[in-house]
C-alpha positions as CSV (number, residue, x, y, z in Angstrom):
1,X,37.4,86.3,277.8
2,X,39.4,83.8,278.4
3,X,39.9,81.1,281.6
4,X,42.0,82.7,284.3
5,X,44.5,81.4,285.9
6,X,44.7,79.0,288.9
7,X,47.1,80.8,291.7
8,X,48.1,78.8,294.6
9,X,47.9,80.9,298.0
10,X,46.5,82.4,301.1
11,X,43.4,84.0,301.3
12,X,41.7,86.5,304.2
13,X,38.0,87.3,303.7
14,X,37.2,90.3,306.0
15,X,33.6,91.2,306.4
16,X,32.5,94.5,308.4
17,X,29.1,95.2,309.0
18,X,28.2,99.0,310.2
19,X,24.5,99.2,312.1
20,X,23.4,103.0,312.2
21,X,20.6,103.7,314.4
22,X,19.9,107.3,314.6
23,X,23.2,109.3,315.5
24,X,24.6,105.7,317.1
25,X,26.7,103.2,314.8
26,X,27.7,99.9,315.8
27,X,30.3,97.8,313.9
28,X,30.7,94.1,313.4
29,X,33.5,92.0,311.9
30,X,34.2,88.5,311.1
31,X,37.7,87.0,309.0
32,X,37.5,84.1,306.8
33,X,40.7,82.4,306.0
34,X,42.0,79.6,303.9
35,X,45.0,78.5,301.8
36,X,44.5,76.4,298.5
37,X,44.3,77.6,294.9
38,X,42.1,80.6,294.0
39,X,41.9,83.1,290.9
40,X,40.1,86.7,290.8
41,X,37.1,85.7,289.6
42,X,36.2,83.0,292.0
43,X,37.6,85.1,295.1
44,X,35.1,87.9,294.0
45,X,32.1,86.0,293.4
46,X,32.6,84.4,297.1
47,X,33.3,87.6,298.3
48,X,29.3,88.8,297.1
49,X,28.3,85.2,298.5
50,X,29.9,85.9,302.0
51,X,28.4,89.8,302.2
52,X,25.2,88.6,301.5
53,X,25.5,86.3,303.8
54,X,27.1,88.2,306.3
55,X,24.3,90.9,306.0
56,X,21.4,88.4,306.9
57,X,23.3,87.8,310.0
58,X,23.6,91.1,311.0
59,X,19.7,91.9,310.2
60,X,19.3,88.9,312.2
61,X,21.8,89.9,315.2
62,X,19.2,93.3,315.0
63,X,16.4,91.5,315.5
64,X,17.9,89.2,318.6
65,X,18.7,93.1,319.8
66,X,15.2,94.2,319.6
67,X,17.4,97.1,317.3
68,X,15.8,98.5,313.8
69,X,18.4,99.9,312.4
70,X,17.8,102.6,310.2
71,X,20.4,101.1,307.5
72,X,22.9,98.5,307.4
73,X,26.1,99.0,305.5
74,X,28.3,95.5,304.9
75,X,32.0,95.9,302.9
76,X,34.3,92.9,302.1
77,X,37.7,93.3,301.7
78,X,40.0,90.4,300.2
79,X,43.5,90.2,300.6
80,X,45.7,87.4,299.0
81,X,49.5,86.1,298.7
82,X,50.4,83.7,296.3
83,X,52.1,80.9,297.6
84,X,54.8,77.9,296.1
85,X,54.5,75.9,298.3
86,X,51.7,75.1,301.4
87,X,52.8,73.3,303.8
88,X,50.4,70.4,304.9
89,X,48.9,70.5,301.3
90,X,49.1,69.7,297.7
């Protein structure tokens, strides 16, 4: 395996969190953007960061709720366009 290549872009993190409660489901979603350079490995091992993360809050969210849910389901989807040029940046 060799290193992978540096791409210069634009990148959207969404995170969606589905709480299921019996026959009741209640969804929560966040974005996470950012523009600099980026390559598939490093987008994916953020994205596993950021649901991990992303599921704590949601347990915690529960909790705030006085809610125990009966599971907690958390996706990430990331979407990216490669960019020449970024304006006010390298």
């Amino acid at each position: 395996m060799g290193n992978e290549k540096m791409k210069s872009g634009v990148v959207v993190i969404t995170l969606t969190a589905t709480v299921y409660k019996g026959r009741i489901r209640e969804t929560y979603s966040s974005r996470i953007g950012f523009c600099g350079q980026f390559n598939t490995k490093i987008l994916s091992e953020l994205g596993k960061h950021f649901k991990e993360i992303y599921y704590k809050q949601t347990e915690q969210e529960c909790v705030k709720k006085s809610l125990i849910p009966d599971k907690i389901v958390c996706r990430v989807s990331i979407k990216s366009t490669e960019c020449e040029m970024i304006l006010n940046g390298k």
